[in-house]
Residue frames as a rotation matrix with the C-alpha (Angstrom) as fourth column:
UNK 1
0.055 -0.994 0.091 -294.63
0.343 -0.066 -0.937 43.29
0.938 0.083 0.337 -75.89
UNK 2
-0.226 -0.155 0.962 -295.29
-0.801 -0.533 -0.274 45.34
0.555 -0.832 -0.004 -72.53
UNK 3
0.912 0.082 0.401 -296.84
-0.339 0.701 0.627 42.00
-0.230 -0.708 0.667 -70.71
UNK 4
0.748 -0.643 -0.166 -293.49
0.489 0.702 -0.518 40.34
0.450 0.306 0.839 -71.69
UNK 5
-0.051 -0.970 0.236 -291.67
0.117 -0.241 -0.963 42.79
0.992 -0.021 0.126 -70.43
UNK 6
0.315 0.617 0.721 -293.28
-0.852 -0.151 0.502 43.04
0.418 -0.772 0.478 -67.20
UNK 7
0.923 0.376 0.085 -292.72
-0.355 0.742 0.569 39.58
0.151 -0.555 0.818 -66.60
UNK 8
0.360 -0.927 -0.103 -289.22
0.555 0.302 -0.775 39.76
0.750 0.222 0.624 -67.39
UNK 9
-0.357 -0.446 0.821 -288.74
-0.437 -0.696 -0.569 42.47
0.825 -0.562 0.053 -64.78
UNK 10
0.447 0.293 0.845 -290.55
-0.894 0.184 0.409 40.59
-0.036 -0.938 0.344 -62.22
UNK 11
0.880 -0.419 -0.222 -288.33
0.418 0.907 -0.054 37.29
0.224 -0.045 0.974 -63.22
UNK 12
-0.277 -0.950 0.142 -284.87
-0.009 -0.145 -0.989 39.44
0.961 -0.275 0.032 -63.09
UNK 13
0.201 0.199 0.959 -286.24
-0.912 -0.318 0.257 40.43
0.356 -0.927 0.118 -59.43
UNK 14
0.952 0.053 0.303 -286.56
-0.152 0.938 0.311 36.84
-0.268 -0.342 0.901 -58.55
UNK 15
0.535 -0.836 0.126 -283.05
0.543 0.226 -0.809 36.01
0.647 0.501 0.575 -60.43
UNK 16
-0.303 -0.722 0.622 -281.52
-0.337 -0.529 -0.779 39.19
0.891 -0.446 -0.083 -58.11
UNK 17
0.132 0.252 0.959 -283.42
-0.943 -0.266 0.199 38.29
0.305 -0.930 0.203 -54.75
UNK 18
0.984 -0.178 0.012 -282.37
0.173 0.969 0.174 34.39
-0.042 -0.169 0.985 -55.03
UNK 19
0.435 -0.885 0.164 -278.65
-0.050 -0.205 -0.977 35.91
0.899 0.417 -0.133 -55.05
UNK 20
-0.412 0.067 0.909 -279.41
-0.902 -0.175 -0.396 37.36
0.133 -0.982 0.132 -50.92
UNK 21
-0.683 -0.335 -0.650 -279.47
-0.039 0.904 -0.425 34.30
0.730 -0.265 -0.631 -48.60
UNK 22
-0.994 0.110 0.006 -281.21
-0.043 -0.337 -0.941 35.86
-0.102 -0.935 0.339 -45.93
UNK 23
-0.478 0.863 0.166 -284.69
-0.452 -0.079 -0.889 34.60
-0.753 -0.500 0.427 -45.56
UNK 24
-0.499 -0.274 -0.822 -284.28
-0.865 0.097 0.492 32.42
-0.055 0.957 -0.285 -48.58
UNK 25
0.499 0.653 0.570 -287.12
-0.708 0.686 -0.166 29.75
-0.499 -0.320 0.805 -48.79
UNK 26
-0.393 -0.400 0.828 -285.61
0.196 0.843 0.501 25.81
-0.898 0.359 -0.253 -49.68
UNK 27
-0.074 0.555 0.828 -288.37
0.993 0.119 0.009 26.07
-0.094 0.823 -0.560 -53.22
UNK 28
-0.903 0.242 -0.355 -288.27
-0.313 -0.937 0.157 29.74
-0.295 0.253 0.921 -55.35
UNK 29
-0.596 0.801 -0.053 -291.91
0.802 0.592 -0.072 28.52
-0.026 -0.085 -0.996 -55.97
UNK 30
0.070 0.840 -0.538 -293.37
0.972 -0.178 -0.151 30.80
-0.223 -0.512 -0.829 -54.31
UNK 31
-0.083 -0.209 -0.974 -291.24
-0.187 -0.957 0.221 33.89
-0.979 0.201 0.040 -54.77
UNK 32
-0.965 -0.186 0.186 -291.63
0.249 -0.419 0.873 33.33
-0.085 0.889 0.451 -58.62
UNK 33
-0.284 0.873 0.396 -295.12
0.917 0.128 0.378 32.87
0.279 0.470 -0.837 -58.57
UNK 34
0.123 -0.025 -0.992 -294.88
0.831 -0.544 0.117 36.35
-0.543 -0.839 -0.046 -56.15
UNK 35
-0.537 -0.419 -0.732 -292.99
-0.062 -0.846 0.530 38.43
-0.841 0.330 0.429 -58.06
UNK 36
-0.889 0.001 0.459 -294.90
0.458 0.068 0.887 37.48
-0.030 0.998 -0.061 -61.55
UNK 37
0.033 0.999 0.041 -298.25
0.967 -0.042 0.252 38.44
0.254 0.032 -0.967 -60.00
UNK 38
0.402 0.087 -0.912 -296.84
0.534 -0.831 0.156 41.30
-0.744 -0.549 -0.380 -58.57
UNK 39
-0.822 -0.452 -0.347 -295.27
-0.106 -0.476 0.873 42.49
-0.560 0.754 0.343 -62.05
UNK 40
-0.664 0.701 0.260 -297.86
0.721 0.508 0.472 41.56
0.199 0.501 -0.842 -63.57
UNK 41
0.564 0.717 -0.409 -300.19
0.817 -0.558 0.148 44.27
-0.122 -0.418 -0.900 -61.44
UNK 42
0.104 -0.460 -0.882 -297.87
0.540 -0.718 0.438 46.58
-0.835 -0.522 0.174 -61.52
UNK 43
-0.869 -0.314 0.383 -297.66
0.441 -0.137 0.887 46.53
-0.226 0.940 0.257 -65.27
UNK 44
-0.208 0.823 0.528 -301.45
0.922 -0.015 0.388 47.24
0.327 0.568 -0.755 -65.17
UNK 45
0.380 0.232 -0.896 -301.06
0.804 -0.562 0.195 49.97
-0.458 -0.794 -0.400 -63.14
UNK 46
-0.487 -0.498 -0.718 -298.63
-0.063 -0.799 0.598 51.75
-0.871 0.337 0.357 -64.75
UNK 47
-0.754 0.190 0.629 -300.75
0.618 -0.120 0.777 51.33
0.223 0.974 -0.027 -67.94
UNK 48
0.210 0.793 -0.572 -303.58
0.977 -0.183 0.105 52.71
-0.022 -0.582 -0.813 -65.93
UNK 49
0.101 -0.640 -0.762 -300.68
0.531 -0.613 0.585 55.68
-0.841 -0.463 0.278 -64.97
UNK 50
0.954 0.296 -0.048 -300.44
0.080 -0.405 -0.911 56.01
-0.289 0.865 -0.411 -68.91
UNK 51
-0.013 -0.903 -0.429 -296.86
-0.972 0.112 -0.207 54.95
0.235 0.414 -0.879 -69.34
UNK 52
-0.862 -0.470 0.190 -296.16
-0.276 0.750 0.602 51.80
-0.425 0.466 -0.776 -71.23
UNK 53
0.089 0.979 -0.182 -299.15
-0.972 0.046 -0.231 49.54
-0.218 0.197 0.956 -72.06
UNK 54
0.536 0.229 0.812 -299.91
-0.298 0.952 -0.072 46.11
-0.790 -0.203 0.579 -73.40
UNK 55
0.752 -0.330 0.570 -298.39
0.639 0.574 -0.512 46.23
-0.158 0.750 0.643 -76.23
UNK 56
0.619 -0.538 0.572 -295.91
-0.081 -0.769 -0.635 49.13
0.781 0.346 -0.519 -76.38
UNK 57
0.292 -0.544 -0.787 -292.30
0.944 0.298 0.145 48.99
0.155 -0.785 0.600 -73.62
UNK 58
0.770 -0.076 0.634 -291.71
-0.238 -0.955 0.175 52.10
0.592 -0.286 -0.753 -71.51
UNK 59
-0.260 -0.827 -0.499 -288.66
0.471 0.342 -0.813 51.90
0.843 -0.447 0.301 -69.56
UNK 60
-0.352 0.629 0.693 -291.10
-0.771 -0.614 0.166 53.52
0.530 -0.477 0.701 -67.04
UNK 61
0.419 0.889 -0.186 -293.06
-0.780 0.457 0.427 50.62
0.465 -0.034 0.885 -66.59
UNK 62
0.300 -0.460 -0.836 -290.20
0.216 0.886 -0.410 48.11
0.929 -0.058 0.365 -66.64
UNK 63
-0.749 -0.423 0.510 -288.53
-0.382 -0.353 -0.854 50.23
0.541 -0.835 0.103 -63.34
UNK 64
-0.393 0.574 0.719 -291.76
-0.832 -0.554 -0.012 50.03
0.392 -0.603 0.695 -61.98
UNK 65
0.798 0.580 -0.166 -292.90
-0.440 0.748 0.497 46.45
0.412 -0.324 0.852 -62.29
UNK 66
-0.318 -0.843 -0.434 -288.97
0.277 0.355 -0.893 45.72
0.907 -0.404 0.120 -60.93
UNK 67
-0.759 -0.493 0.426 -289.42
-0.334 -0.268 -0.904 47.46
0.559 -0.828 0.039 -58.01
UNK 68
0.004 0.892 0.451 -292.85
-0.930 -0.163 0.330 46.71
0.368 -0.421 0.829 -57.27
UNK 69
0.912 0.283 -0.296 -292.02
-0.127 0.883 0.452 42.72
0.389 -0.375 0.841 -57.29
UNK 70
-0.153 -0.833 -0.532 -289.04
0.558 0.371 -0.742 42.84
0.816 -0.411 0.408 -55.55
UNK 71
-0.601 0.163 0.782 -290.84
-0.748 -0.459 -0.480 44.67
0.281 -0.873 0.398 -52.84
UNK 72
0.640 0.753 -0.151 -293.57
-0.728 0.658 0.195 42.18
0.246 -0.015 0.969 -52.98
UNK 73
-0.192 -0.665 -0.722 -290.09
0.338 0.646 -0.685 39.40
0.921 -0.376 0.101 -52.26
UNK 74
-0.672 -0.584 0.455 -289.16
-0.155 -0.490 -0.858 41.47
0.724 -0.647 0.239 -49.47
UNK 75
-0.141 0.846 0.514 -292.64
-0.990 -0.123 -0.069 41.51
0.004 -0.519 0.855 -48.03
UNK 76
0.729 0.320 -0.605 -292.66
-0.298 0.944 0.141 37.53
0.616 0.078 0.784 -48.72
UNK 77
-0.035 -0.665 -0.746 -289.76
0.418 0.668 -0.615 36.91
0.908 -0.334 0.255 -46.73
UNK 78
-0.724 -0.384 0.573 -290.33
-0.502 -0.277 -0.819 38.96
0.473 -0.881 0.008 -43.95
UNK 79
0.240 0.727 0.643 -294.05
-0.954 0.054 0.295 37.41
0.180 -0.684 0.707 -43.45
UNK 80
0.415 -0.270 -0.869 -292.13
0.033 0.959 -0.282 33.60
0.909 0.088 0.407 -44.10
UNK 81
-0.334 -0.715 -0.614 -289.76
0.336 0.518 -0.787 34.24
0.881 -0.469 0.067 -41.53
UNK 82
0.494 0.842 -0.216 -292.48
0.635 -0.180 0.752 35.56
0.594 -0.508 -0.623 -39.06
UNK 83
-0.584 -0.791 -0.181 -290.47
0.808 -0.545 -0.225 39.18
0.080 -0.278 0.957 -38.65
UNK 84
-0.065 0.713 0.698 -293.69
0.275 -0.660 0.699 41.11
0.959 0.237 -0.154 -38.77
UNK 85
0.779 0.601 0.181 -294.13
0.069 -0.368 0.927 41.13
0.624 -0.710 -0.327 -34.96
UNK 86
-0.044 -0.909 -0.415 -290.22
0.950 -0.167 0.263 41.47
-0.308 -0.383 0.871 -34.07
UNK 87
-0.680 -0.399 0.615 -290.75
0.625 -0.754 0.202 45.14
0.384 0.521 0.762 -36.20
């Protein structure tokens, strides 16, 4: 149950960050395959952290693997639109 939710929080991310235009690639491709790997780690982390787990859902965990892959977007569009060396 906790991987499932994990991936569901890194799929809403994708679902909210395909909403913002800005730096929006033509194929979500990439940003799903982004955000799932990055929920995906993040979920292990926070099991690591001792809230949630693989099979049990913390509403801990879910926050966490949200934000973690919707940073992990953010960081994908800025290195797509080569804004790393404008900052």
């Amino acid at each position: 149950m906790g991987i499932a939710v994990w991936l569901v929080s890194g799929g809403l991310a994708v679902i909210l960050a395909r909403i913002i235009p800005a730096g929006r690639p033509p194929s979500p491709a990439a940003e799903i395959v982004t955000a799932l790997v990055a929920a995906l780690v993040a979920g292990l982390i926070a099991t690591a952290l001792d809230f949630g787990g693989w099979a049990e859902s913390d509403w801990r965990a879910r926050l966490f693997a949200f934000f973690v892959a919707a940073a992990a977007l953010g960081v994908l569009r800025i290195a797509r639109n080569g804004l790393w060396k404008k900052v």
